[in-house]
C-alpha positions in Angstrom: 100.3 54.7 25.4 97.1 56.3 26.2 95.1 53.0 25.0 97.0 51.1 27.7 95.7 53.2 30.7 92.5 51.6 31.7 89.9 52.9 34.0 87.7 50.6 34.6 87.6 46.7 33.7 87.4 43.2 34.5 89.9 41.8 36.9 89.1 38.1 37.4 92.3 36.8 39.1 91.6 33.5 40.0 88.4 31.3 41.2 86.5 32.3 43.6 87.1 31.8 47.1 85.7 29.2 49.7 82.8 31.2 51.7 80.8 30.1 54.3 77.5 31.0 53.0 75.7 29.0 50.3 75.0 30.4 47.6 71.3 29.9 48.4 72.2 31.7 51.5 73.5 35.1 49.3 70.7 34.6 46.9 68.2 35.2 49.5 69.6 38.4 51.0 69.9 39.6 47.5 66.3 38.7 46.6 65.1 40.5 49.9 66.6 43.8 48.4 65.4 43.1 45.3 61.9 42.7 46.6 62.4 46.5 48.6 63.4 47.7 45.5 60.5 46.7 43.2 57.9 48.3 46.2 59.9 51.4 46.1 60.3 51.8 42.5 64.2 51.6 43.0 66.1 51.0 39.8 69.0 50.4 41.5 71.1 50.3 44.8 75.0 52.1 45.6 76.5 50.5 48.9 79.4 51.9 49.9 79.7 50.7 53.4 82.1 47.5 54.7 79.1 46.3 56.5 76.3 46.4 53.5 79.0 45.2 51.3 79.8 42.5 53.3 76.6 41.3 54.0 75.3 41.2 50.4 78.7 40.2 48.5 80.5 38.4 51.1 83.8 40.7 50.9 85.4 42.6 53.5 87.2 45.1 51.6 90.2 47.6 53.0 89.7 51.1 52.0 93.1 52.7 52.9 91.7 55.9 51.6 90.1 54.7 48.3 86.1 54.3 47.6 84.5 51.0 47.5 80.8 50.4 46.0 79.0 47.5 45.3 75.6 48.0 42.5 72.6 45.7 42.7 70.1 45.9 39.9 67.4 43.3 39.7 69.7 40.8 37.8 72.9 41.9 38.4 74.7 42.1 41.5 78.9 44.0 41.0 81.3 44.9 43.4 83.4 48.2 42.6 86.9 47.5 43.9 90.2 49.4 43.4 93.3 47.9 41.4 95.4 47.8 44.3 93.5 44.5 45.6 94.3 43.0 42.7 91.5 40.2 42.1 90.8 39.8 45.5 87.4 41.8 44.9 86.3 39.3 42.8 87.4 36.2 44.2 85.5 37.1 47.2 82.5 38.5 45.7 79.1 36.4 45.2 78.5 37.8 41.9 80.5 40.3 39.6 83.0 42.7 39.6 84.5 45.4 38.3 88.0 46.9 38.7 89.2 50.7 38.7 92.1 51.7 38.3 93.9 55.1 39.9 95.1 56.9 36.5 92.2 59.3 37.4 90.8 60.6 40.6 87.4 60.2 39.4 87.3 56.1 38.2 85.6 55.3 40.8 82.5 57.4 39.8 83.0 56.2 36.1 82.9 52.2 37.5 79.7 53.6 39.3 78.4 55.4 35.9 78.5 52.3 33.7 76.7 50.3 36.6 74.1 52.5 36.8 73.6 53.1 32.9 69.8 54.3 32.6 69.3 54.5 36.2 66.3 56.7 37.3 65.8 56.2 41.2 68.9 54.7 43.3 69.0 53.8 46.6 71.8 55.0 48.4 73.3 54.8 52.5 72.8 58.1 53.9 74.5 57.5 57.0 77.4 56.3 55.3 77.9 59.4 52.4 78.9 62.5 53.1 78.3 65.7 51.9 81.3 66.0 49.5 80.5 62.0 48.5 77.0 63.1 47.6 78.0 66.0 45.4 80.5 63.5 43.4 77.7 61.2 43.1 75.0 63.4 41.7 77.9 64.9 39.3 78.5 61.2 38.3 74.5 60.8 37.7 73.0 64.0 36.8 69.2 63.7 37.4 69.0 60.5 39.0 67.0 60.5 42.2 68.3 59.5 45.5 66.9 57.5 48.0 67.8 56.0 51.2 68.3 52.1 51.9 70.7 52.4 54.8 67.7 52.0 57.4 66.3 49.0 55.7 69.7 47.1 55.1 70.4 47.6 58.8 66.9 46.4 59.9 67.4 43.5 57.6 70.9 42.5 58.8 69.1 42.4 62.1 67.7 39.1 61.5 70.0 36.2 61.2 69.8 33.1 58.7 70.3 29.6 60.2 73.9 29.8 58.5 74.6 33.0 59.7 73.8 31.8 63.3 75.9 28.9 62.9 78.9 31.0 62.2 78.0 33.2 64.8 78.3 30.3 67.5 81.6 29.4 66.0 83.3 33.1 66.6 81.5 32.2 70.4 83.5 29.0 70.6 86.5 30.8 69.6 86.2 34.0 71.5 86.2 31.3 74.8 89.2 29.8 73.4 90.7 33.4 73.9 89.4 34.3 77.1 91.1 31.1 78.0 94.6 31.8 76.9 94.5 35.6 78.6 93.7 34.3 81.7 96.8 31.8 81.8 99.1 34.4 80.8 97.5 37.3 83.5 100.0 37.4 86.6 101.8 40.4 88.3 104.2 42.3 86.3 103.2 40.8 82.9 102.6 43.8 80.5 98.8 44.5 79.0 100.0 43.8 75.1 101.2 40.6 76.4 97.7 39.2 77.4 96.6 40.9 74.3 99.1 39.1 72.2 98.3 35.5 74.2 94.2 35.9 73.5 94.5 36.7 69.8 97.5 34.2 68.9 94.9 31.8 70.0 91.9 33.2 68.5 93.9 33.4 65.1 95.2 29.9 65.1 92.0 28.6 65.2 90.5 30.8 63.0 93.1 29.2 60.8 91.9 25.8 61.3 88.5 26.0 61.6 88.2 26.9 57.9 89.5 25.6 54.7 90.3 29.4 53.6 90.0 32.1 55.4 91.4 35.9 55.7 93.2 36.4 58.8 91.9 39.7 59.7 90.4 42.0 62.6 90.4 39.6 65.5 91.4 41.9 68.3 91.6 41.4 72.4 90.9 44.5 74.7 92.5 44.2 77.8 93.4 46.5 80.3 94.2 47.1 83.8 94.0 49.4 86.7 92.7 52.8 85.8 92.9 51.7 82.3 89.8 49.7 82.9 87.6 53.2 82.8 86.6 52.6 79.5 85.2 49.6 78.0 87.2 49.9 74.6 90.6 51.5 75.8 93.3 50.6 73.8 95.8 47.7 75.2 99.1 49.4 76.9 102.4 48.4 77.9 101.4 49.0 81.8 102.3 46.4 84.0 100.0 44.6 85.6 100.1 44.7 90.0 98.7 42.7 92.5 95.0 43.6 93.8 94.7 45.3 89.9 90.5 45.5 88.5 90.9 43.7 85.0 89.0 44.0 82.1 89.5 41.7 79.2 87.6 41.2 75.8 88.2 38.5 72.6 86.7 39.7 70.0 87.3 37.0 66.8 86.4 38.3 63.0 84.9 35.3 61.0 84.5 36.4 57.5 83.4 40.1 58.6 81.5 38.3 61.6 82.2 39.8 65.1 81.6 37.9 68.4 83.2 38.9 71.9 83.2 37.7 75.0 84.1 40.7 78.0 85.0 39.5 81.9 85.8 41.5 85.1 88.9 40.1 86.8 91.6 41.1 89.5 95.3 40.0 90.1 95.7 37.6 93.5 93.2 40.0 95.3 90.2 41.7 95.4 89.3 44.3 98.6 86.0 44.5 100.0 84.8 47.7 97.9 85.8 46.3 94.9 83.9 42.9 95.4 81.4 44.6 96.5 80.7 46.7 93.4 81.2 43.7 91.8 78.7 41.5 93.1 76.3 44.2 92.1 77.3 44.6 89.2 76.9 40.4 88.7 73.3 40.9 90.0 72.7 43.7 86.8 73.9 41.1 84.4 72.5 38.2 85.8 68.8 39.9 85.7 69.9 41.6 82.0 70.6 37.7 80.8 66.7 37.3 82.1 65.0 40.2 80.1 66.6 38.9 76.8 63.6 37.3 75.1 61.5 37.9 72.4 58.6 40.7 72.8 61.1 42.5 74.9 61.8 46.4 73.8 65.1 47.6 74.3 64.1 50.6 76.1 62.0 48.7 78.7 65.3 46.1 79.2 66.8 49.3 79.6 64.8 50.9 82.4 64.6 48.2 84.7 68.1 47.7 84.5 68.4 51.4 85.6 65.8 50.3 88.9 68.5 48.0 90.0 71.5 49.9 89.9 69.5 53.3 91.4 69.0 51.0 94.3 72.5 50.3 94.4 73.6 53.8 94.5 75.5 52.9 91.1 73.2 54.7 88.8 75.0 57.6 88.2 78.2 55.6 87.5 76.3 53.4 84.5 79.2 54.5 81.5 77.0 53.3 78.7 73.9 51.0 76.9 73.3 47.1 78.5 74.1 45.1 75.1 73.5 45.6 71.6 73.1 43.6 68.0 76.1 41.5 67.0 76.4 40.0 63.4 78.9 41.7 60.9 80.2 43.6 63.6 83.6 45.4 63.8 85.5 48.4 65.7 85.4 50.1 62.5 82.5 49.5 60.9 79.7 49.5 64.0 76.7 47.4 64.4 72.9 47.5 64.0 72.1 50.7 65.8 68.6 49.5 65.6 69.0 46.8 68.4 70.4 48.7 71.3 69.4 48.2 74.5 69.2 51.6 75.8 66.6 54.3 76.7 65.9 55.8 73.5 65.0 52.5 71.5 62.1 50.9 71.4 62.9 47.8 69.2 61.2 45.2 69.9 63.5 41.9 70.5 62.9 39.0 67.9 63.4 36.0 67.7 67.1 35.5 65.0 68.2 38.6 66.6 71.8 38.2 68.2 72.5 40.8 71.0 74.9 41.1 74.0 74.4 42.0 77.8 76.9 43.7 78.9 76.2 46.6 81.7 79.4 48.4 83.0 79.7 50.5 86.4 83.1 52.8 86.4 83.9 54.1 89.7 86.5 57.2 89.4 89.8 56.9 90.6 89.9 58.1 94.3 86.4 56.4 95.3 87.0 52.5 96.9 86.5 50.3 94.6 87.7 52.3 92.0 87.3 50.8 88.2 85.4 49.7 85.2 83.8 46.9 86.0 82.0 45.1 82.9 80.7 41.4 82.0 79.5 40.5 78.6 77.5 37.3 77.1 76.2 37.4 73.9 72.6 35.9 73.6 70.4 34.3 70.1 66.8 35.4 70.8 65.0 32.2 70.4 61.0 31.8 70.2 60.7 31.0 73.7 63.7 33.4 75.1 67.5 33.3 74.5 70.1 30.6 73.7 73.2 32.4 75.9 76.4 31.5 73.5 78.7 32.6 76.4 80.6 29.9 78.1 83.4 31.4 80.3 83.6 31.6 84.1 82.3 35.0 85.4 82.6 36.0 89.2 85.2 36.6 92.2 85.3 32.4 92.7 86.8 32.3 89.1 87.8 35.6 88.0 90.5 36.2 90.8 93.5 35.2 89.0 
């Protein structure tokens, strides 16, 4: 009986599944590492997060409380997946992988221990292992030296392939498509899940048939009403939308781990004269922030004279966060590029393959006129003479009135 309880093998279920990267495409991100790891005397990397893994193997795994890895050497490339996916971490894997199973707490580290067989120097993600996940690790590899390669994966992710910009416009495409389908369903008395429900359905369905095979998975919609509308990423409620309500609605598709999102500022049948006020000055903020998006541009100098406009406006002090940041494999639960932010404390310099947002957001406390969060939010390609904006929805009081 013993002999039958495996801990580690090789699960290959299937073929592998339809991607929309070349294999070129992977190769290249691959090779990048490879070339990081040979001028850093790196014997091998450890990823452990959903976005490094993503971006490297192509999968978007589900951790549901079990660890996930993924070891690059320079030939080999294997992702570390848990038996309860079945073969799924090797059908969607460019390269191998190997399966653990859950007879021991501690398979994980074994898959990671046979991986890593003669391993000196390993580059791990910092940001992404904790305390506790570091003592396991160097239990797993006693007197292996770590190193970071969290900082240089994200700055990497940070510039986009041709293909990886092409999918990137899809989710755009799509994320309109959603924006769409909320605003037809918006009307007094219709419940905030309802819109929700309305923009993703849509989203979803042509997720579905934009690809030959895809996993349905992650597309969300934010949309909220009233004094709901405080925070940019409140969840959706069963509150009922009312006449003269501030909206706030956001599609945000998942393509393959790929995040886009599209954000508007919208009322029900009226607006009062505080309100479009604020939100005309608000419209001039992101109408000058679409201007500053070019390459050359630092983040922290987008940032400031943004800040001129709205202390001018009096609105300063009601600013509730950054003006945009990167987009790429982007999700809720697995962050972004914190690299490309356009706030004061980053000085990144915009380039051109970079993918960011602008999206500045006033909130007025309940109690003031023109009480509300009000936020817009395109999503730009930094190009070598400025930006291609991939944001085609109506923004303003003329449209946005509903």
């Amino acid at each position: 009986m013993t002999n039958d309880m495996l801990h580690v093998m090789e699960w290959h279920n299937g073929e592998k599944e339809f991607s929309p990267f070349s294999d070129s495409e992977m190769t290249r991100r691959q090779t990048l590492l490879r070339s990081w790891m040979a001028q850093n005397r790196v014997d091998a990397v450890l990823f452990t997060s959903h976005h490094c893994i993503t971006y490297y193997s192509g999968w978007v795994y589900c951790a549901f409380g079990r660890r996930y890895g993924m070891v690059i050497t320079p030939t080999a490339s294997t992702t570390i997946s848990s038996g309860v996916d079945g073969g799924k971490g090797w059908r969607r894997s460019f390269g191998q992988n190997v399966t653990y199973t859950d007879w021991r707490r501690d398979n994980f580290y074994r898959a990671v221990r046979q991986l890593c067989a003669g391993v000196r120097r390993l580059a791990i993600e910092f940001d992404q292992v904790s305390l506790d996940y570091r003592r396991l690790l160097e239990a797993a590899l006693p007197g292996v030296e770590m190193m970071d390669v969290g900082l240089h994966a994200m700055w990497t992710r940070t510039l986009k392939s041709e293909e990886e910009l092409a999918l990137i416009r899809t989710g755009a495409r799509i994320s309109k498509l959603g924006a769409v389908a909320a605003m037809d369903r918006i009307a007094e008395g219709v419940p905030e899940y309802e819109v929700s429900i309305a923009a993703t359905s849509a989203m979803i369905r042509e997720i579905a048939a934009t690809f030959p095979q895809v996993e349905l998975m992650d597309s969300w919609t934010w949309f909220q009403s009233g004094i709901n509308t405080d925070g940019a990423h409140n969840p959706v409620t069963n509150r009922r939308v009312a006449r003269g309500d501030i909206l706030s609605l956001s599609c945000c598709p998942m393509l393959f781990g790929y995040g886009t999102s599209v954000a508007r500022t919208l009322f029900c049948g009226t607006a009062d004269e505080a309100s479009l006020r604020i939100w005309e000055q608000n419209l001039t903020v992101y109408r000058r922030g679409l201007g500053l998006i070019r390459p050359g541009a630092r983040c922290n100098e987008i940032a400031a004279e943004l800040n001129e406009l709205y202390r001018g406006m009096g609105l300063l002090k009601y600013r509730s966060f950054g003006y945009g940041h990167s987009f790429g494999i982007f999700s809720h639960y697995y962050g972004r590029e914190a690299v490309v932010e356009l706030r004061e404390d980053v000085v990144t310099e915009l380039q051109p393959g970079m993918v960011v947002s602008m999206e500045p957001m006033v909130m007025l406390p309940q109690g003031l006129p023109g009480a509300g969060g009000y936020r817009e939010h395109d999503l730009l390609i930094v190009t070598p003479d400025g930006a291609e904006n991939l944001t085609d929805v109506p923004v303003g009081p003329e449209h946005n009135i509903i």
